[in-house]
Backbone bond lengths (Angstrom), bond angles and torsions (degrees), N, CA, C in turn:
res aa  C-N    CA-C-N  psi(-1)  N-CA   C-N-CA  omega(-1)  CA-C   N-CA-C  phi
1 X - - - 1.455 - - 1.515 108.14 -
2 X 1.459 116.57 145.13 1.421 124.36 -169.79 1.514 109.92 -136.10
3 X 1.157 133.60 107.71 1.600 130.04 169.99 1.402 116.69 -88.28
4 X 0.911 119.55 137.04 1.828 121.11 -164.53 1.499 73.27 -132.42
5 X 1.790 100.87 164.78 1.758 120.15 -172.43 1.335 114.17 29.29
6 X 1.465 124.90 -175.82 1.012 138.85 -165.39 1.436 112.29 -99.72
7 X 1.633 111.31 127.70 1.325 101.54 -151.58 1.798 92.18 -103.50
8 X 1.331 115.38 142.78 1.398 127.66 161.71 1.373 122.51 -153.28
9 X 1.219 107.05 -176.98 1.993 118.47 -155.60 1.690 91.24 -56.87
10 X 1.304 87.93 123.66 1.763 99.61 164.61 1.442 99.58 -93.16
11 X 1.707 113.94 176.06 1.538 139.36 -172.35 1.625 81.76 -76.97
12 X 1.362 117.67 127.19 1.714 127.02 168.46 1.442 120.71 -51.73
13 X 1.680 129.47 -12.29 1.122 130.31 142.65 1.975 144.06 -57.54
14 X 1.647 89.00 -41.01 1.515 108.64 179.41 1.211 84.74 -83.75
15 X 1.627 134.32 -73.94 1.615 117.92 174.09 1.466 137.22 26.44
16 X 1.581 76.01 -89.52 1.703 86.73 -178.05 1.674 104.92 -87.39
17 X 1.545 113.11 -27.23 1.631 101.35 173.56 1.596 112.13 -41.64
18 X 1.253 112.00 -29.17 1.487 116.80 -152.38 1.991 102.87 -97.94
19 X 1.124 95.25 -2.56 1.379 112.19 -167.10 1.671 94.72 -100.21
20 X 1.539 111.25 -67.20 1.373 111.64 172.23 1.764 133.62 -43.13
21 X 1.244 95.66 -53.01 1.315 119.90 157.92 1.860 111.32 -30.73
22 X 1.392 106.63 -70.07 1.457 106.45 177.16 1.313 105.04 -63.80
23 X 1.427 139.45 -44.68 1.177 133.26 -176.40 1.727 105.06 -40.11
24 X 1.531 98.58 -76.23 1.634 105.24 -162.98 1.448 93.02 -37.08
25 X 1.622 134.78 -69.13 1.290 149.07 -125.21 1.654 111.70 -54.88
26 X 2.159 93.63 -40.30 1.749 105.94 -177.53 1.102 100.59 -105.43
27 X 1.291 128.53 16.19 1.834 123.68 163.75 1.380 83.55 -98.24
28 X 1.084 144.84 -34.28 2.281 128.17 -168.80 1.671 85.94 -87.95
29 X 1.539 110.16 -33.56 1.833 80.57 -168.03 1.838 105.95 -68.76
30 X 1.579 103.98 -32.48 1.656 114.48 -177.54 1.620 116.60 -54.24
31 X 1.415 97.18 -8.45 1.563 99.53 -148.64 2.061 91.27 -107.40
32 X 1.584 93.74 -63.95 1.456 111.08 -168.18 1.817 101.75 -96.34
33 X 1.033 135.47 -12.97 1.301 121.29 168.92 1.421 133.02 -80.15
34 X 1.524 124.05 -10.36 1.415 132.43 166.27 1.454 101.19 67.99
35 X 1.277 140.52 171.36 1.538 139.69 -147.12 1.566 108.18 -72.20
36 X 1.600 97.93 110.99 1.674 101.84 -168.02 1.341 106.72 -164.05
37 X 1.297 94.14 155.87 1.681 79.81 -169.20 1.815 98.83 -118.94
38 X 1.454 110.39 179.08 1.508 108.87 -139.60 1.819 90.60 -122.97
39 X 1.090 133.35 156.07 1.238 140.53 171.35 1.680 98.49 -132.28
40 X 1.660 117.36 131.74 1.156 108.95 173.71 1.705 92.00 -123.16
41 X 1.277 125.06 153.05 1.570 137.95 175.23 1.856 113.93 -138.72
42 X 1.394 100.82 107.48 1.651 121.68 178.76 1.452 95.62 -99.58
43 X 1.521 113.15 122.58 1.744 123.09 170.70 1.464 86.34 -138.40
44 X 1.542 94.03 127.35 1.321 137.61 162.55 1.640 91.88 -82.15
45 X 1.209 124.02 125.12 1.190 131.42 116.87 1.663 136.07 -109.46
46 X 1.781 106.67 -161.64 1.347 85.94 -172.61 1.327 83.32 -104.61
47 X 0.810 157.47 61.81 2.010 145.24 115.15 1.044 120.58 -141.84
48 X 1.826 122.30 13.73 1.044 147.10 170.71 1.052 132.24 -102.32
49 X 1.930 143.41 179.93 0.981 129.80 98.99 1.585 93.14 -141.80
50 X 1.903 97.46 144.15 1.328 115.15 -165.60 1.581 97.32 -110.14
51 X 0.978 119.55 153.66 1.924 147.27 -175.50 2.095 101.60 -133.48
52 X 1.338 83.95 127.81 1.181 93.94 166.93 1.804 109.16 -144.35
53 X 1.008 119.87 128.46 1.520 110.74 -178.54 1.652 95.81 -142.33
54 X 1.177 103.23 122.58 1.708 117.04 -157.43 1.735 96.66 -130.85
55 X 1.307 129.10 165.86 1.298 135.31 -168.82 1.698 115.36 -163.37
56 X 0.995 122.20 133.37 1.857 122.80 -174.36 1.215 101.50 -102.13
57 X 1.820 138.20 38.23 1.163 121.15 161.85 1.608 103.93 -97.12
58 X 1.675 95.28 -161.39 0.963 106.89 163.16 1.890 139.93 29.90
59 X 0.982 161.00 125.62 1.120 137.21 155.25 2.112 122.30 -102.75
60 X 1.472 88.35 -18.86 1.550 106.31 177.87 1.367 101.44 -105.08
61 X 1.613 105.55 127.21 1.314 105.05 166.31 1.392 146.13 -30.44
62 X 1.212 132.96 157.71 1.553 136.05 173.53 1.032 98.53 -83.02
63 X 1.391 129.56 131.19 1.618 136.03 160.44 1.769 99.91 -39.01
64 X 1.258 139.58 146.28 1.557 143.81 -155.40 1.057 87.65 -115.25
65 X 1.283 130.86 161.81 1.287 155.14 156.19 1.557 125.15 -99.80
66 X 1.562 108.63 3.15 1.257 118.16 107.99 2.622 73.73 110.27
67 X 1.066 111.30 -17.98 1.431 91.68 165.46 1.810 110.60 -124.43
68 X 0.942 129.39 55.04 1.387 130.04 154.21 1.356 114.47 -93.14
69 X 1.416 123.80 123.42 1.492 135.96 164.73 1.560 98.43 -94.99
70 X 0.889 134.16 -9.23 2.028 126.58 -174.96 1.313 105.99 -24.48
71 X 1.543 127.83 -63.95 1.750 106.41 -158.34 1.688 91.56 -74.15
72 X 1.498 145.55 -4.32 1.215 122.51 -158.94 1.636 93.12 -94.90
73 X 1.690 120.75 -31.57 1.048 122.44 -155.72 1.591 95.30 -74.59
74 X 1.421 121.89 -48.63 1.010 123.89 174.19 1.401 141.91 -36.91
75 X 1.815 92.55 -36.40 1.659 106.33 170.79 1.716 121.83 -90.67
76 X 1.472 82.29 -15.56 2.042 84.58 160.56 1.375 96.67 -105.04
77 X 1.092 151.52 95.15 1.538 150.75 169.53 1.776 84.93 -161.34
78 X 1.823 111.96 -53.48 1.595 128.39 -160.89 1.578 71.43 -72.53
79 X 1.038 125.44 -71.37 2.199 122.04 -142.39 1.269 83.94 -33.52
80 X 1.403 122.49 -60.09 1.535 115.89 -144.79 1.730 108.99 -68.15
81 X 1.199 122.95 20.89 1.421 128.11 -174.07 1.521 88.52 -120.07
82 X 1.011 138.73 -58.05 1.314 151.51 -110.08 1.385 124.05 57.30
83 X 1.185 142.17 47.75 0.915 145.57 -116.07 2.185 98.46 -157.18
84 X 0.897 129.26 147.07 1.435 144.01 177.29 1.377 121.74 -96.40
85 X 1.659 113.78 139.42 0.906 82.36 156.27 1.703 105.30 -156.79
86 X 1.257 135.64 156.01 1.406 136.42 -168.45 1.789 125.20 -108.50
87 X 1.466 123.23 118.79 0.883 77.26 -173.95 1.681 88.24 -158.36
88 X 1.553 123.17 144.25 1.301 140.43 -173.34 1.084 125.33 165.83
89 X 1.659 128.88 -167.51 1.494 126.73 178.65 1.452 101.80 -49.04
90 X 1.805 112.21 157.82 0.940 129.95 141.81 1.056 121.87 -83.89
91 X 1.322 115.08 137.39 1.865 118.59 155.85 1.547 133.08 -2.54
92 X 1.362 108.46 -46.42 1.229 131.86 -128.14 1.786 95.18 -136.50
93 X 0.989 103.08 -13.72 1.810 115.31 177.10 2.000 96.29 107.22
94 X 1.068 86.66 151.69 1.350 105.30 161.28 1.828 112.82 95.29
95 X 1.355 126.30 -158.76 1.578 100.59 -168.56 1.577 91.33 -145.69
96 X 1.680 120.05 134.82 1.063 131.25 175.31 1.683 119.24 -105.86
97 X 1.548 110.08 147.31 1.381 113.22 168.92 1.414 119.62 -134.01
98 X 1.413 113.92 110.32 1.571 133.38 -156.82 1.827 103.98 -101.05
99 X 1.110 116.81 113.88 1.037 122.54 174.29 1.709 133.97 -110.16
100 X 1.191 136.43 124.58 1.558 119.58 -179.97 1.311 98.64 -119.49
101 X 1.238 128.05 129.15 1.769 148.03 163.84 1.341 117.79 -104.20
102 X 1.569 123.57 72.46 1.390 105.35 178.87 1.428 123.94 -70.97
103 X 1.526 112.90 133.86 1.332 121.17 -148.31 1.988 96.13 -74.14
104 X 1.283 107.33 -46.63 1.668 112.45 179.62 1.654 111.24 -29.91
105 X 1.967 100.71 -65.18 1.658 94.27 -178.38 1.185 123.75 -54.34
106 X 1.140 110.37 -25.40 1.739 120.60 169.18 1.429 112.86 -34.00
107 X 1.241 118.39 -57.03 1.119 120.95 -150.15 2.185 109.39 -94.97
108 X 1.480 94.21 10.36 1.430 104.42 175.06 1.739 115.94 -44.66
């Protein structure tokens, strides 16, 4: 785990969005990445906060077990922020999940 900027009280919606978000991200890498280890990155900015949870397994999928929605839940968790989010192979092997939460819409 890595904290970039200065971390303080988010809006109790982005919060836990940002909480869930990491959840799903290292349960699909635990699940579909095969022996690998996990890097998670929380940046505080000031109209932000960014999520990145990236992994060096695997590059071909895990055969599915056929009921996980995770990347869909994830990208309606971000809509409701307005907020982005990215997510697939890395370059380099393994599978990344890029997130942007701007903290302002939050606070609509």
């Amino acid at each position: 785990l890595e904290v970039a900027g200065e971390p303080r009280a988010l809006p109790p919606g982005v919060d836990l969005t940002a909480y869930r978000i990491v959840q799903e991200a290292l349960t699909n890498a635990r699940r579909h990445a095969g022996p690998a280890h996990a890097h998670v990155v929380v940046r505080y900015g000031t109209e932000a906060l960014e999520l990145e949870v990236s992994d060096d397994g695997r590059t071909q999928p895990a055969p599915s077990d056929g009921d996980g929605h995770g990347l869909v839940g994830m990208r309606e968790r971000v809509a409701l922020y307005d907020g982005t989010l990215d997510a697939g192979p890395r370059p380099d092997g393994g599978y990344a999940v890029r997130v942007h939460l701007p903290v302002e819409a939050a606070s609509r």
